[in-house]
DRENPA-3360 file (N, C-alpha, C; in nm, 2 decimals, always signed):
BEGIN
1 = XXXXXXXX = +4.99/+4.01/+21.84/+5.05/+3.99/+21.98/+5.15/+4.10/+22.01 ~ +5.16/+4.20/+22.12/+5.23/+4.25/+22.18/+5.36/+4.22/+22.28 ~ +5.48/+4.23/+22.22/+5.56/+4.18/+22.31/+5.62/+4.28/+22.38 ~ +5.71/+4.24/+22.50/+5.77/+4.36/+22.57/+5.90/+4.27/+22.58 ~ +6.02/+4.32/+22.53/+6.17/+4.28/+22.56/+6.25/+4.36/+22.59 ~ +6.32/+4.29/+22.73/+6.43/+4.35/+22.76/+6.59/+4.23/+22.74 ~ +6.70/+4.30/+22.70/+6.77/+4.20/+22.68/+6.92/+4.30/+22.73 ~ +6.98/+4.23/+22.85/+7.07/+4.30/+22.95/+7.20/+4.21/+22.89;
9 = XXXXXXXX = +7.33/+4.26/+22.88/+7.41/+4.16/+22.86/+7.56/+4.27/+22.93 ~ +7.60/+4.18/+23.03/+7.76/+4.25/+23.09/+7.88/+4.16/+23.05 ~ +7.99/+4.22/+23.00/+8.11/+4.19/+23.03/+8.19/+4.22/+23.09 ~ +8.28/+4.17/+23.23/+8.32/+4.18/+23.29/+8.50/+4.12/+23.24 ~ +8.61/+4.18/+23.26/+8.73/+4.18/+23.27/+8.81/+4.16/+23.38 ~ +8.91/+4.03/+23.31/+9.00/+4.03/+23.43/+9.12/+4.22/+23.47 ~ +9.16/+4.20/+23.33/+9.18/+4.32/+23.43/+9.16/+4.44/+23.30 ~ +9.21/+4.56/+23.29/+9.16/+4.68/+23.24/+9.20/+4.67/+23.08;
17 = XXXXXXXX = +9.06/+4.67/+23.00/+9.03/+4.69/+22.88/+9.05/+4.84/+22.85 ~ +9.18/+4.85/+22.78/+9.25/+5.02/+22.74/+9.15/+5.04/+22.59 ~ +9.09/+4.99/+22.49/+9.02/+5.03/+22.38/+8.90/+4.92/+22.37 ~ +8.81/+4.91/+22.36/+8.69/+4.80/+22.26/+8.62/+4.91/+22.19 ~ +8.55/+4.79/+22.05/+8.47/+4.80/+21.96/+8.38/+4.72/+21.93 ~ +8.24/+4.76/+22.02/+8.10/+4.64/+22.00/+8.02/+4.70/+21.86 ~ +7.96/+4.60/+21.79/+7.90/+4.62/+21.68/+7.76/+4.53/+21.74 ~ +7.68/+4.66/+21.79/+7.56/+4.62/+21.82/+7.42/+4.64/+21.69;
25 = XXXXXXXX = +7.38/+4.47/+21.68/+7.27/+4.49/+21.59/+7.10/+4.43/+21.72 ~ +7.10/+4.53/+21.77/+6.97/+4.51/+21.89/+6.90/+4.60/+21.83 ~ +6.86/+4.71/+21.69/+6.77/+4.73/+21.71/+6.69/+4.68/+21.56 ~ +6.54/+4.62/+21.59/+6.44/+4.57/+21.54/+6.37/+4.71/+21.41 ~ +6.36/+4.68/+21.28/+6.29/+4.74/+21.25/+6.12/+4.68/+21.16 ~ +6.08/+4.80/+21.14/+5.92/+4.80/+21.13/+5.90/+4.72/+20.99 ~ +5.81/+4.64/+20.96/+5.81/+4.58/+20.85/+5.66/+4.50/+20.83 ~ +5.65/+4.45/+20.74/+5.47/+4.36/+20.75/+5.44/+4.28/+20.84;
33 = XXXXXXXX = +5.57/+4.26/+20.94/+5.53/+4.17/+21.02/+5.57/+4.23/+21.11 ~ +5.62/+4.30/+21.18/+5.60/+4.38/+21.27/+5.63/+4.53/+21.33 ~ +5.55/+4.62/+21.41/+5.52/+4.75/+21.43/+5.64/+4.78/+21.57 ~ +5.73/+4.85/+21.54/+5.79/+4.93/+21.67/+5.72/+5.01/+21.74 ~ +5.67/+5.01/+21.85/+5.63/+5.07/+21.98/+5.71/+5.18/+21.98 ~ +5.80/+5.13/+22.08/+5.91/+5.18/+22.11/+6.02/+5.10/+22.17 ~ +6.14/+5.18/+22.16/+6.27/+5.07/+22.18/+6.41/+5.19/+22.22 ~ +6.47/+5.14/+22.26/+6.57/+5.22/+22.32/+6.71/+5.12/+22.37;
41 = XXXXXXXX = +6.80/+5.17/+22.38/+6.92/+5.13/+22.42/+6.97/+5.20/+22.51 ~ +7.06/+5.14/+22.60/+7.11/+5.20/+22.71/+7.26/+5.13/+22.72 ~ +7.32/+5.25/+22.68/+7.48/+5.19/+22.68/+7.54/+5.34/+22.73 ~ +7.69/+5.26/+22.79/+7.78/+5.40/+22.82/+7.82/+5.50/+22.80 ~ +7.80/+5.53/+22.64/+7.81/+5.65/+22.56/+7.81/+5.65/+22.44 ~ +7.74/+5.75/+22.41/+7.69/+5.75/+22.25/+7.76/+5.68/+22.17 ~ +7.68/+5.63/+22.08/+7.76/+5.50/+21.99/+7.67/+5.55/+21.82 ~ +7.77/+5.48/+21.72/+7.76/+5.59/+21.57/+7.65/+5.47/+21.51;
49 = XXXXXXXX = +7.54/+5.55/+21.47/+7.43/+5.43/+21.40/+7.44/+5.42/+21.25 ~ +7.44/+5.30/+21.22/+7.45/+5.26/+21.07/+7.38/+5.17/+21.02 ~ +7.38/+5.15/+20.88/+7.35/+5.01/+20.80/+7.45/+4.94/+20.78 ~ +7.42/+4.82/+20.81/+7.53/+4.71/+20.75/+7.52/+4.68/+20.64 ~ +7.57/+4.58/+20.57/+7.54/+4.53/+20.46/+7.45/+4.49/+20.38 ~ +7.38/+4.41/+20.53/+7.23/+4.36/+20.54/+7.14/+4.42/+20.52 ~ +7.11/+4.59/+20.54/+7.06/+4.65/+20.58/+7.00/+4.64/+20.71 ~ +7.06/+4.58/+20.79/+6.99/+4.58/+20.94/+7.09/+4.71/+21.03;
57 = XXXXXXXX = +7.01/+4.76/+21.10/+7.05/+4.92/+21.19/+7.14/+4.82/+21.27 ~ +7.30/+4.91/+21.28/+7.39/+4.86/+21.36/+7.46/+4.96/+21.41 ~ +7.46/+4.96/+21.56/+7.53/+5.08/+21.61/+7.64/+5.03/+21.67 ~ +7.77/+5.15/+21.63/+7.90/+5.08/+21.69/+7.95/+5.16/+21.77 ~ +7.95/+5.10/+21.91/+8.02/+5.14/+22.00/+8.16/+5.15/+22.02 ~ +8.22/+5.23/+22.07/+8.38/+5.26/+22.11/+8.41/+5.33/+22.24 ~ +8.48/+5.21/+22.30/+8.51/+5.30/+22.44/+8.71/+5.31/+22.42 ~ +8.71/+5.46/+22.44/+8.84/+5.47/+22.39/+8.93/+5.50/+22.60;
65 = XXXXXXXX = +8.87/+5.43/+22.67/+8.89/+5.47/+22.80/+8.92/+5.37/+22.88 ~ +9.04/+5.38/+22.96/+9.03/+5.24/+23.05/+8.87/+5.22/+23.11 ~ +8.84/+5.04/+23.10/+8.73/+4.99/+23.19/+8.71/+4.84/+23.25 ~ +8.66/+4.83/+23.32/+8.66/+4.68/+23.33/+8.55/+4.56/+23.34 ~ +8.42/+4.68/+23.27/+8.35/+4.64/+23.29/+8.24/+4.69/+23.15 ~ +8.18/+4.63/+23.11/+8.13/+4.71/+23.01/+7.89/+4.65/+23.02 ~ +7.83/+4.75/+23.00/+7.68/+4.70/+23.02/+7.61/+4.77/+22.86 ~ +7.53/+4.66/+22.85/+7.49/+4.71/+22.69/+7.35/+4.68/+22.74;
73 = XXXXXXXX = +7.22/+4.81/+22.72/+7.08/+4.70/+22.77/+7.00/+4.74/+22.64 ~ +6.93/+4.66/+22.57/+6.80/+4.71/+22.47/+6.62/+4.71/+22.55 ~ +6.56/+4.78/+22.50/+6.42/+4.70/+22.58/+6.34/+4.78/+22.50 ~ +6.22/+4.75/+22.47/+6.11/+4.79/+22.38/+5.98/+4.72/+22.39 ~ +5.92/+4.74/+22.29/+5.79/+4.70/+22.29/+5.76/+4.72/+22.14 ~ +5.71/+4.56/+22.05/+5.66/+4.57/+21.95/+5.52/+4.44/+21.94 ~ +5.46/+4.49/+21.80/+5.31/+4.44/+21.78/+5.38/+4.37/+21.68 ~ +5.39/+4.24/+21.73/+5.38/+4.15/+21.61/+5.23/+4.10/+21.50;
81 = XXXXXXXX = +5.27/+4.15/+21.39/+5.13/+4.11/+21.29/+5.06/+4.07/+21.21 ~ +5.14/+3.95/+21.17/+5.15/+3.84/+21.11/+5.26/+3.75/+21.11 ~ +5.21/+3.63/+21.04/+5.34/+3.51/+21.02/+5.41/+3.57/+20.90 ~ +5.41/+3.68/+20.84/+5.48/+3.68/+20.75/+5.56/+3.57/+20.63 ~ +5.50/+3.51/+20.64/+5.52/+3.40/+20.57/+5.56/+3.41/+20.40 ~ +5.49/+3.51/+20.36/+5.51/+3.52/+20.21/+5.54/+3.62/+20.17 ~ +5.63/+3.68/+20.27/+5.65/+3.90/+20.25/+5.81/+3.83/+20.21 ~ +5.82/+3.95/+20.10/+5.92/+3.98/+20.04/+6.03/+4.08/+20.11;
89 = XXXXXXXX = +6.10/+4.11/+20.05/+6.15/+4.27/+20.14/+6.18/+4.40/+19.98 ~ +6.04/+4.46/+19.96/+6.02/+4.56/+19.86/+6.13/+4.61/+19.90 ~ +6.22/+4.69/+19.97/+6.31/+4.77/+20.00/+6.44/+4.73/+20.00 ~ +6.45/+4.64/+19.97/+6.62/+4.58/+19.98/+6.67/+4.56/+19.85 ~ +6.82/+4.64/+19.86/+6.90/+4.63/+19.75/+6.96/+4.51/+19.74 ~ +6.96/+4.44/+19.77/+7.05/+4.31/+19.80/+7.00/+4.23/+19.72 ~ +7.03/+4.13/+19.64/+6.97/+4.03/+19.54/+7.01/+3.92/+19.65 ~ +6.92/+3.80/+19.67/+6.86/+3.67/+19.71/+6.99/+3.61/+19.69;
97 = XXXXXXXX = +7.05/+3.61/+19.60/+7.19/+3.49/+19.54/+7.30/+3.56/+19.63 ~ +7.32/+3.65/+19.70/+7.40/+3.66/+19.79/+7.39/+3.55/+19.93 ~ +7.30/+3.54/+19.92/+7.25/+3.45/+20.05/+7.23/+3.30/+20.00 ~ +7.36/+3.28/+19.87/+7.39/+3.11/+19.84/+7.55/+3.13/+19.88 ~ +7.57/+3.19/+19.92/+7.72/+3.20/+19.97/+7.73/+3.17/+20.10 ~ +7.82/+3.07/+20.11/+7.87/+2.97/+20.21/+7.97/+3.04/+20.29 ~ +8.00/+3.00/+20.40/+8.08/+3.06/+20.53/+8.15/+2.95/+20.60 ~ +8.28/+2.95/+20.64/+8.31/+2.87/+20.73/+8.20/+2.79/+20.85;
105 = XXXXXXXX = +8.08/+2.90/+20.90/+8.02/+2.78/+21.01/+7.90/+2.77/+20.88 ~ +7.90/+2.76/+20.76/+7.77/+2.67/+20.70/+7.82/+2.61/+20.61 ~ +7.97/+2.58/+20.58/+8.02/+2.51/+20.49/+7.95/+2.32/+20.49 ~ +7.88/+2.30/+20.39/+7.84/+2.17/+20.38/+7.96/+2.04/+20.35 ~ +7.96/+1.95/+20.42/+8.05/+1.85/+20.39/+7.94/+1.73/+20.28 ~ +8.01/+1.61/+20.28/+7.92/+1.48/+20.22/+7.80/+1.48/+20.29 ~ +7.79/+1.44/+20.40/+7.68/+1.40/+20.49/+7.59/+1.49/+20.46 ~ +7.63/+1.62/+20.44/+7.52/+1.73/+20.51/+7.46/+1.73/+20.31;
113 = XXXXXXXX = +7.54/+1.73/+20.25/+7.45/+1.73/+20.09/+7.37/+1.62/+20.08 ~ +7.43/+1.49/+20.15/+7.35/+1.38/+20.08/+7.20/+1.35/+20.20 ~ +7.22/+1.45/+20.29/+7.10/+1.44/+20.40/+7.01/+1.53/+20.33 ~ +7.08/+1.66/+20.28/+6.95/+1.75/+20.19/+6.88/+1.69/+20.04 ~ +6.99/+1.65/+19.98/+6.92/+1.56/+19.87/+6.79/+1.41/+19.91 ~ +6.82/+1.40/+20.01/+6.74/+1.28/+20.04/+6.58/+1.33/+20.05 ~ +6.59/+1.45/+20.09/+6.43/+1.49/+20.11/+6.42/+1.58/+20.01 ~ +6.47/+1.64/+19.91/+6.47/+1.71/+19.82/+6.36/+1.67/+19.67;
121 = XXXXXXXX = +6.28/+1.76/+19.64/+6.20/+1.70/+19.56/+6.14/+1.84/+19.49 ~ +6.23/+1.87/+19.39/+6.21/+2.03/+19.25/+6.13/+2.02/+19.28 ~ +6.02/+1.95/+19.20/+5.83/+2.02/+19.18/+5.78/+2.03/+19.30 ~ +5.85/+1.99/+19.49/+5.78/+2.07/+19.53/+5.84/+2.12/+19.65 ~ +5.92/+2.23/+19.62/+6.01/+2.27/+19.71/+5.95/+2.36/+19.85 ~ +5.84/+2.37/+19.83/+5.82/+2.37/+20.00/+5.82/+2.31/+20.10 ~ +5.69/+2.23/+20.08/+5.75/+2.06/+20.16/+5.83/+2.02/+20.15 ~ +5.94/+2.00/+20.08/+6.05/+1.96/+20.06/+6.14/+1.99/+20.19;
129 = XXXXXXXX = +6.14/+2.15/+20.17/+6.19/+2.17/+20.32/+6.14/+2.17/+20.42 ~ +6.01/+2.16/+20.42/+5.93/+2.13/+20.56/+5.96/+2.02/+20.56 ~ +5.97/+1.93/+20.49/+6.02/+1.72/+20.53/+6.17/+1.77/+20.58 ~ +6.25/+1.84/+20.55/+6.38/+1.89/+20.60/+6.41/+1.87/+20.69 ~ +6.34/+2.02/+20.74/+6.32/+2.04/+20.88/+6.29/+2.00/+21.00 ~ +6.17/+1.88/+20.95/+6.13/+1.80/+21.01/+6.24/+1.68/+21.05 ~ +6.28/+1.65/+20.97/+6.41/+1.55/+21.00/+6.57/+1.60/+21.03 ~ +6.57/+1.69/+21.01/+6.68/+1.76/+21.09/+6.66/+1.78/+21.26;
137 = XXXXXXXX = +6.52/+1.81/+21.24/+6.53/+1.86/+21.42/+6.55/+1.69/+21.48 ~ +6.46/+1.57/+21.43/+6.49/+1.43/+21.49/+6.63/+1.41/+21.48 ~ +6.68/+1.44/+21.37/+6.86/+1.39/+21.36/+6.92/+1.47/+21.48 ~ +6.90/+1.63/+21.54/+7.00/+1.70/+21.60/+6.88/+1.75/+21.71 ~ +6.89/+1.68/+21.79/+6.78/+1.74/+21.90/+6.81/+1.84/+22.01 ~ +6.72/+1.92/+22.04/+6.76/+2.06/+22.08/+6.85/+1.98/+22.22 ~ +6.97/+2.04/+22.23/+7.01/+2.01/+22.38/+7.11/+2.14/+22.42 ~ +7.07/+2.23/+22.52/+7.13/+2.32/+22.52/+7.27/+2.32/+22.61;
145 = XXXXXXXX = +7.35/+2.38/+22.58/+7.48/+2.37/+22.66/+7.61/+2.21/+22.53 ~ +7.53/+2.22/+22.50/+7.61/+2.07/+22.42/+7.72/+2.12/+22.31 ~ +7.71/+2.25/+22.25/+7.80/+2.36/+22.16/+7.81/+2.44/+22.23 ~ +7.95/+2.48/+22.14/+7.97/+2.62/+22.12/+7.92/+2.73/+22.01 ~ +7.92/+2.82/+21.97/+7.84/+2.96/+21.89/+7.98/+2.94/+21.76 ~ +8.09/+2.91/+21.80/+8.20/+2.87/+21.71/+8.20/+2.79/+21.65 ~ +8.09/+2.65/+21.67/+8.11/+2.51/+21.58/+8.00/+2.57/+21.46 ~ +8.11/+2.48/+21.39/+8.04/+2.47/+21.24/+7.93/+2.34/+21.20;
153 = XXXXXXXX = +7.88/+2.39/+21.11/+7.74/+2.28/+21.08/+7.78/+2.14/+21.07 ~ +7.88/+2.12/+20.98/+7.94/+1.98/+21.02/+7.98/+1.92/+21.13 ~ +8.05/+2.04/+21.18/+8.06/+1.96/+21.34/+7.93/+1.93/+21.45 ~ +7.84/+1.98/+21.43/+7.76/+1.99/+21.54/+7.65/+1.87/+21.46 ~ +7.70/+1.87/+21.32/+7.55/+1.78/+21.24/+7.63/+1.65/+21.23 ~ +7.77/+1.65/+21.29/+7.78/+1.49/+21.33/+7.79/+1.47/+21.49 ~ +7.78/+1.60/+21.56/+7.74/+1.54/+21.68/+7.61/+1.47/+21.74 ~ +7.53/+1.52/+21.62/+7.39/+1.50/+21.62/+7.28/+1.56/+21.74;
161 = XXXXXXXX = +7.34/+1.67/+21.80/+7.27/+1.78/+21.88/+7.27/+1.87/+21.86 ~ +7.23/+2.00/+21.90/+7.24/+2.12/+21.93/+7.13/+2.25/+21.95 ~ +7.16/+2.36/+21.95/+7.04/+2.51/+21.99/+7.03/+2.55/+21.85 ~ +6.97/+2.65/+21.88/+6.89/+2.71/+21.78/+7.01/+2.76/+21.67 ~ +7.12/+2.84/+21.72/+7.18/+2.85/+21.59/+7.28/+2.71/+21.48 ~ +7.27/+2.63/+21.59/+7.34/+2.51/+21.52/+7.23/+2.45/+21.37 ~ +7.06/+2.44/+21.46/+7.02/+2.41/+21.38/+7.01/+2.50/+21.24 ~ +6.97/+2.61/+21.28/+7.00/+2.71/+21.14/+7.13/+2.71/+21.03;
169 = XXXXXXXX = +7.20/+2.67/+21.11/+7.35/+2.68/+21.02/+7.36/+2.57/+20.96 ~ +7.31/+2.38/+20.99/+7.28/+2.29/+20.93/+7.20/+2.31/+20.83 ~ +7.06/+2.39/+20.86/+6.92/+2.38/+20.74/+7.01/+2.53/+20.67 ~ +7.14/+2.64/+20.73/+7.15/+2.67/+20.59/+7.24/+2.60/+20.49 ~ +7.31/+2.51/+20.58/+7.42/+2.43/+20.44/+7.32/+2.32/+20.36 ~ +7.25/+2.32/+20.45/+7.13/+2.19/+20.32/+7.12/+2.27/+20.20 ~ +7.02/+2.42/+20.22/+6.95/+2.48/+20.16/+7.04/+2.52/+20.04 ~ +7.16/+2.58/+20.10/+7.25/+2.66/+19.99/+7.33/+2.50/+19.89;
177 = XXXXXXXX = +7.34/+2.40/+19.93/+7.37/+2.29/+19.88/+7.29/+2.29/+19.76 ~ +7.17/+2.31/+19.78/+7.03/+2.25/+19.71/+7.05/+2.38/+19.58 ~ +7.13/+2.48/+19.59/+7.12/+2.58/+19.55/+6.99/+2.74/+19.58 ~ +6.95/+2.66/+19.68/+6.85/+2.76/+19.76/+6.86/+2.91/+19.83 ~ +6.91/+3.00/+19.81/+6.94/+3.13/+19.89/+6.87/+3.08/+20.02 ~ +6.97/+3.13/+20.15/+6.86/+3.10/+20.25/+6.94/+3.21/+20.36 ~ +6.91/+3.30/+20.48/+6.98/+3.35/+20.55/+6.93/+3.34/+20.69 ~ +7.01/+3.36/+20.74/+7.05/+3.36/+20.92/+6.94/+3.45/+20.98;
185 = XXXXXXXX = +6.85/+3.47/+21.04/+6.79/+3.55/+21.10/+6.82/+3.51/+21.30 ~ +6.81/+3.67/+21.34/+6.84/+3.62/+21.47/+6.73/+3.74/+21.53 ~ +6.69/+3.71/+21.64/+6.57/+3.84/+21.68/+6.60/+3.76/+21.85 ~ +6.45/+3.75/+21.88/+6.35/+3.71/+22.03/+6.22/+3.64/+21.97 ~ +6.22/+3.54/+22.05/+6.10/+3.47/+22.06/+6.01/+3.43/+22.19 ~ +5.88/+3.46/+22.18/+5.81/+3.45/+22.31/+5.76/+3.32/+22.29 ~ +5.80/+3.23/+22.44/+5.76/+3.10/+22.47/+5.71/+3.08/+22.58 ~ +5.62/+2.97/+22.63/+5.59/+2.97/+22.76/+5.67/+2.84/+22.81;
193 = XXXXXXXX = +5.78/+2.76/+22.70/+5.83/+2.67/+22.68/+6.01/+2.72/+22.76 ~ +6.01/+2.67/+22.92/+6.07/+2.70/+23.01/+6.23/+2.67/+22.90 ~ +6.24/+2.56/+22.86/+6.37/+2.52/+22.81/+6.46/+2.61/+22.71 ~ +6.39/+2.67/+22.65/+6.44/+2.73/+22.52/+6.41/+2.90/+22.58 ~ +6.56/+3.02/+22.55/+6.63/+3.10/+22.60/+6.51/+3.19/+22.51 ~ +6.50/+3.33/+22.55/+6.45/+3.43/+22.47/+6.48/+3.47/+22.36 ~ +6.65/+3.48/+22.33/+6.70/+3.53/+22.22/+6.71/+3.39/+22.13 ~ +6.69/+3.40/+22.01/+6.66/+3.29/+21.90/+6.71/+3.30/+21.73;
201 = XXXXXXXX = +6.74/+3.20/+21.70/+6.79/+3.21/+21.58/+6.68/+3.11/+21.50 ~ +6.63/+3.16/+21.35/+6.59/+3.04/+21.26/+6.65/+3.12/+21.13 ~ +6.58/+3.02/+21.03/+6.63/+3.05/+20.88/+6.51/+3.14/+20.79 ~ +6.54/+3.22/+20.67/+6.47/+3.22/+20.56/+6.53/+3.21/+20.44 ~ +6.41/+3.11/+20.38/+6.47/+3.09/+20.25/+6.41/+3.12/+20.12 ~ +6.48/+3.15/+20.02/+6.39/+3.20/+19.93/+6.35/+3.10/+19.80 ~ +6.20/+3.11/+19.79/+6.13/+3.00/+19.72/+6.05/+3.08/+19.66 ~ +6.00/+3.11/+19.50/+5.90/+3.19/+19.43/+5.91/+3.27/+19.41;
209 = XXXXXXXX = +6.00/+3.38/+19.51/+6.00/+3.50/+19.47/+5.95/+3.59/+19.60 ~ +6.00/+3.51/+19.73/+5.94/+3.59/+19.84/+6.05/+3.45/+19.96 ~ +6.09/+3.54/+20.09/+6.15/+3.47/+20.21/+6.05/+3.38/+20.26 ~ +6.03/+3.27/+20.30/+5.96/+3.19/+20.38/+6.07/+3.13/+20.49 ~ +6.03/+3.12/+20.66/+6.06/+3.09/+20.74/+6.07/+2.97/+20.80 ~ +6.20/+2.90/+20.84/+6.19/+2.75/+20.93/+6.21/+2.80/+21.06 ~ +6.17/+2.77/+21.12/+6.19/+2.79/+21.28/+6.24/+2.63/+21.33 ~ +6.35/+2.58/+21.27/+6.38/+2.44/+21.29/+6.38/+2.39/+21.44;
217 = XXXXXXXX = +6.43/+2.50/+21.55/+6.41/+2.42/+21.67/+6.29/+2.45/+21.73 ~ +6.18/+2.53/+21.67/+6.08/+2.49/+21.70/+5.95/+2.40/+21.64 ~ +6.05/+2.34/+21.50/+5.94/+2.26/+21.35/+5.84/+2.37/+21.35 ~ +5.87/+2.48/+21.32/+5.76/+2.57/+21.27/+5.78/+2.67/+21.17 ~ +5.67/+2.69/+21.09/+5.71/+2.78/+20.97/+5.63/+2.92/+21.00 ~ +5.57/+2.92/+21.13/+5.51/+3.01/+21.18/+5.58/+3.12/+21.25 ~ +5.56/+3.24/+21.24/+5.63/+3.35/+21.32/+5.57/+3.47/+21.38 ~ +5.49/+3.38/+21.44/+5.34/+3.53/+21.54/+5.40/+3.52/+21.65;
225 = XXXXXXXX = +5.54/+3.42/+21.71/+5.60/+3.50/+21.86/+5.72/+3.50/+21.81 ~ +5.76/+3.59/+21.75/+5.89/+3.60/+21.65/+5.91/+3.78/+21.63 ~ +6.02/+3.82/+21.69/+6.05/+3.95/+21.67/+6.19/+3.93/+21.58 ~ +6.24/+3.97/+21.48/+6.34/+3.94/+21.40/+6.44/+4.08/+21.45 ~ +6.53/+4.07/+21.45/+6.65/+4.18/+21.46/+6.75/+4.18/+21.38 ~ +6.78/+4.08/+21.29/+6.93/+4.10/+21.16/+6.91/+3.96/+21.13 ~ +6.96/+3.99/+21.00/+6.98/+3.87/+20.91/+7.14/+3.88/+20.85 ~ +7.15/+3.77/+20.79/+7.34/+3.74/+20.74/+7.34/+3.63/+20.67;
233 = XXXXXXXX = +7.45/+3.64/+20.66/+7.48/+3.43/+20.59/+7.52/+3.35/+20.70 ~ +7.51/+3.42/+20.85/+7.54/+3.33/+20.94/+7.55/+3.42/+21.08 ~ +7.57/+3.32/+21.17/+7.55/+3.42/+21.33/+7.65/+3.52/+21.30 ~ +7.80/+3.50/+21.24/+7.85/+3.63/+21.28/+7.81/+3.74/+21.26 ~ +7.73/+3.75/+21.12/+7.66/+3.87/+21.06/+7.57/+3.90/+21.11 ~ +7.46/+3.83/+21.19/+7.36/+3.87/+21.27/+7.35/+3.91/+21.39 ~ +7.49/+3.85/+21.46/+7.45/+3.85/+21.65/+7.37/+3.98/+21.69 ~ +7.36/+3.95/+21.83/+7.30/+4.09/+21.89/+7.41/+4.17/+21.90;
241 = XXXXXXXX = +7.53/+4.08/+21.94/+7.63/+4.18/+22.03/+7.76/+4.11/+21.93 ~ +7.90/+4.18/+21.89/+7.95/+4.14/+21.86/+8.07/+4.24/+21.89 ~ +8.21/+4.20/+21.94/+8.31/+4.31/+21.94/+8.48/+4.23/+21.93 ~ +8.55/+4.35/+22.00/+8.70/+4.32/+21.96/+8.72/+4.46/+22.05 ~ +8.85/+4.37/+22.16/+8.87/+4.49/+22.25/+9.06/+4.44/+22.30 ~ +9.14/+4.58/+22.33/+9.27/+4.53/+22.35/+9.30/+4.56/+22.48 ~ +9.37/+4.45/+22.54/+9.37/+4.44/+22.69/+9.23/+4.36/+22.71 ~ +9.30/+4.32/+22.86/+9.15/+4.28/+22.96/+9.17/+4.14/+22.99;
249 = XXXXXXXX = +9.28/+4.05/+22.93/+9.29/+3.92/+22.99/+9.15/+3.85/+23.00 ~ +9.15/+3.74/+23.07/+8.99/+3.71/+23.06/+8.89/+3.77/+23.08 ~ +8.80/+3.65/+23.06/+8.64/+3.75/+23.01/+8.54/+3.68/+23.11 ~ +8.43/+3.78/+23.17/+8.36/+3.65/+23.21/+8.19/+3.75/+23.11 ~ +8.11/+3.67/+23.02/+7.98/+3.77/+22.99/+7.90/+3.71/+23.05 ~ +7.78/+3.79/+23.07/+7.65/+3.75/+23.11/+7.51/+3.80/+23.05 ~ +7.44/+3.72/+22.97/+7.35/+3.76/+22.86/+7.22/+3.78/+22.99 ~ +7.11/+3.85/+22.97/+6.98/+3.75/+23.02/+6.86/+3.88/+22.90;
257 = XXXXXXXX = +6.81/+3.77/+22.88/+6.69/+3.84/+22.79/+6.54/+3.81/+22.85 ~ +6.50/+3.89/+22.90/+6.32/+3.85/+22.87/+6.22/+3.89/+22.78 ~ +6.12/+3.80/+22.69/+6.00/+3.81/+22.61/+5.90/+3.83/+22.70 ~ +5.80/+3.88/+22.75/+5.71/+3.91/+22.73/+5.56/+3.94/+22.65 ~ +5.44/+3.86/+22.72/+5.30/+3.92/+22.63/+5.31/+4.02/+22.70 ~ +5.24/+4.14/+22.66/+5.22/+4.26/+22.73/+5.08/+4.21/+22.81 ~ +5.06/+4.24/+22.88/+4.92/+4.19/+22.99/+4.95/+4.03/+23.07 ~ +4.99/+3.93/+22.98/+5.09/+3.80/+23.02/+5.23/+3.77/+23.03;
265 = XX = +5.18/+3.72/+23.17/+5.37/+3.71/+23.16/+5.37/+3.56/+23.12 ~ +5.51/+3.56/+23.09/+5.59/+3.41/+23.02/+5.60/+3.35/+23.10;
% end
């Protein structure tokens, strides 16, 4: 499948932002599961490209100039090529047991261990978390606007609602409970499914010796409309956009992303 994304996002200030620092992770790279077309960024002025920790490409922007307004845009085109389902990452220094470390938004309380134990079953730990996932999405049903990107898994897993990163941050305090490595992935997903936003978050976890994928708010372990862009132990490490700026009084942002079939539209 061929997708085409564009993903536009403004911040607007009350009044004049004298320094910011965005830590943009928008761009996607090439892997078994998917081929870069082409992709580009369009921001105000050259910005310094890096690796994070993660190894996901992160470029950081600095406007050292009064503004009051700031436009970040990504847009590309990639060939998604498989579900990837059983790809490892040959290329990464990072050992798996990094990604059993817990964070303020995946810290597990009582509830959230004794909900992962309940479907938990050693000899067969895949189903296991497919039964998971499956009963997590009935416990917390997608309802958009119902959080904030700030609540933590306890809080949103006794609200018993929430979006796509709530659910991830719940199945990762199950997972890492269980003692399971599991991490944050955030990319774009193509839907024809009017409800659910372009930009998307699910989990991978590691089982055997290779990342396998939940797609909890969609109960799917499949990822053929799945563009991945960064991984973490949680949204902070992954977002698209993430900053810190002095001055500017309030904020107002405005995200909008579109997925794309190339030849179909969404």
């Amino acid at each position: 499948m061929r997708l085409n994304i564009e993903h536009k996002t403004r911040y607007a200030y009350e009044h004049q932002v004298t320094l910011s620092t965005q830590y943009l992770r928008l761009t996607p790279q090439n892997s078994v599961h998917q081929q870069i077309i082409s992709w580009d960024l369009e921001l105000p002025c050259e910005a310094t490209c890096t690796q994070d920790a993660y190894g996901n490409v992160m470029h950081v922007l600095t406007l050292d100039t009064p503004h009051q307004q700031l436009d970040i845009a990504a847009r590309g085109v990639v060939e998604i090529l498989d579900d990837g389902e059983w790809a490892p990452d040959p290329e990464s220094l990072l050992s798996p047991l990094v990604f059993l470390r817990t964070s303020p938004l995946t810290q597990p309380d009582g509830e959230i261990r004794e909900f992962a134990k309940r479907y938990w079953r050693p000899e067969k730990p895949l189903s296991s978390l497919e039964k998971l996932m499956d009963e997590l999405l009935l416990k917390m049903p997608y309802r958009p606007g119902s959080t904030l990107v700030t609540d933590a898994a306890t809080k949103v897993f006794a609200a018993g609602s929430g979006v796509c990163q709530d659910h991830s941050h719940v199945f990762l305090a199950c997972c890492r409970s269980l003692g399971i490595p599991a991490r944050y992935v955030s990319g774009y997903l193509y839907t024809e499914n009017v409800e659910h936003v372009a930009t998307h978050a699910w989990v991978e976890a590691w089982l055997d010796g290779s990342w396998h994928s939940f797609d909890i708010t969609n109960n799917t372990r499949s990822t053929r409309q799945h563009l991945r862009l960064a991984v973490g132990v949680d949204y902070l490490d992954a977002c698209p956009v993430r900053g810190m700026r002095l001055g500017g009084g309030g904020e107002d942002m405005l995200a909008v992303a579109a997925v794309l079939q190339v030849h179909a539209q969404q």
